[in-house]
C-alpha positions in Angstrom: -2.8 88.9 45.3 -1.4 92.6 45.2 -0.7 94.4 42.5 2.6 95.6 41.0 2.7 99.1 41.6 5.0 101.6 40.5 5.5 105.2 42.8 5.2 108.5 41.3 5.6 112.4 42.9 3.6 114.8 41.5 4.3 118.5 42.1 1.3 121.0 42.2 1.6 124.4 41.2 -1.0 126.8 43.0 -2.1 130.0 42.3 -3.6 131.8 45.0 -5.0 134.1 42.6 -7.0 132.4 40.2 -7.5 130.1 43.1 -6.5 126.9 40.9 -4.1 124.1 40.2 -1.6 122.4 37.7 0.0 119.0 38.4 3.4 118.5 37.0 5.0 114.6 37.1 8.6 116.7 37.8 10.4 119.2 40.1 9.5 122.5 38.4 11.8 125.0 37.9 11.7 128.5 37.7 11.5 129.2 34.5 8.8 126.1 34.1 6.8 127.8 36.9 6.4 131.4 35.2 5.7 129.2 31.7 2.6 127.4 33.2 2.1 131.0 35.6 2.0 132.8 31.7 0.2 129.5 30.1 -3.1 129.2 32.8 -3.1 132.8 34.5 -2.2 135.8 32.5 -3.5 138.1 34.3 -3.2 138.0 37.7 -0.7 139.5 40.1 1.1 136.5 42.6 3.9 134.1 41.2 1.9 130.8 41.6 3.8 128.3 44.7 4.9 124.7 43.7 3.9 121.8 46.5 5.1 118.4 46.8 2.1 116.4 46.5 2.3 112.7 48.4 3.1 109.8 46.5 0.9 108.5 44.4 1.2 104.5 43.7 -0.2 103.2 40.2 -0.1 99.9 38.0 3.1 99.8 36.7 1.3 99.7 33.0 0.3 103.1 33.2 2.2 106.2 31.9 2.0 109.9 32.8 0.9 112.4 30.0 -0.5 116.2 30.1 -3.4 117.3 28.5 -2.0 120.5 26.5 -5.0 122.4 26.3 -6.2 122.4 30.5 -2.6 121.8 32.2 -3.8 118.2 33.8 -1.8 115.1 34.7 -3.7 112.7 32.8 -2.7 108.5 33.8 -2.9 107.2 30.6 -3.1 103.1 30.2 -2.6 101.3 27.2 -3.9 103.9 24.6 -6.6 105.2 26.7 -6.8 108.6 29.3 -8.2 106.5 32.3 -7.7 109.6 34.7 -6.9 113.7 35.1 -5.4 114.9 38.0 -5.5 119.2 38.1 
């Protein structure tokens, strides 16, 4: 029997500098890119690129969330983190 599943895009937004990643469940803009740039890596010197990651297929229970304090995609289901992507 398959499972429902429910199809997600998740965006990642590399800096080349710091050498390190932050997923985002939505297109970021501009201005969200030099927030999470000022948020994870104050102090180095490149604008940090954003990349359309593939699709990633889930169970159509689980939601989306970030985890404030590292920047992660977390796949949260019911009231429990069951995953961080980041």
């Amino acid at each position: 029997m398959l499972k429902q599943t429910k199809n997600h895009t998740l965006y990642e937004v590399w800096s080349e500098d710091a050498a390190e990643s932050v997923y985002v469940d939505r297109r970021p803009t501009a201005e969200d890119v030099v927030q999470i740039w000022n948020e994870n890596w104050p102090n180095t010197n490149h604008k940090p690129r954003v990349f359309k990651e593939a699709h990633v297929y889930t169970d159509s229970r689980v939601k989306f969330g970030k985890n404030h304090k590292t920047g992660k995609v977390q796949i949260i289901k019911g009231n429990k983190v069951v995953g961080e992507q980041g």
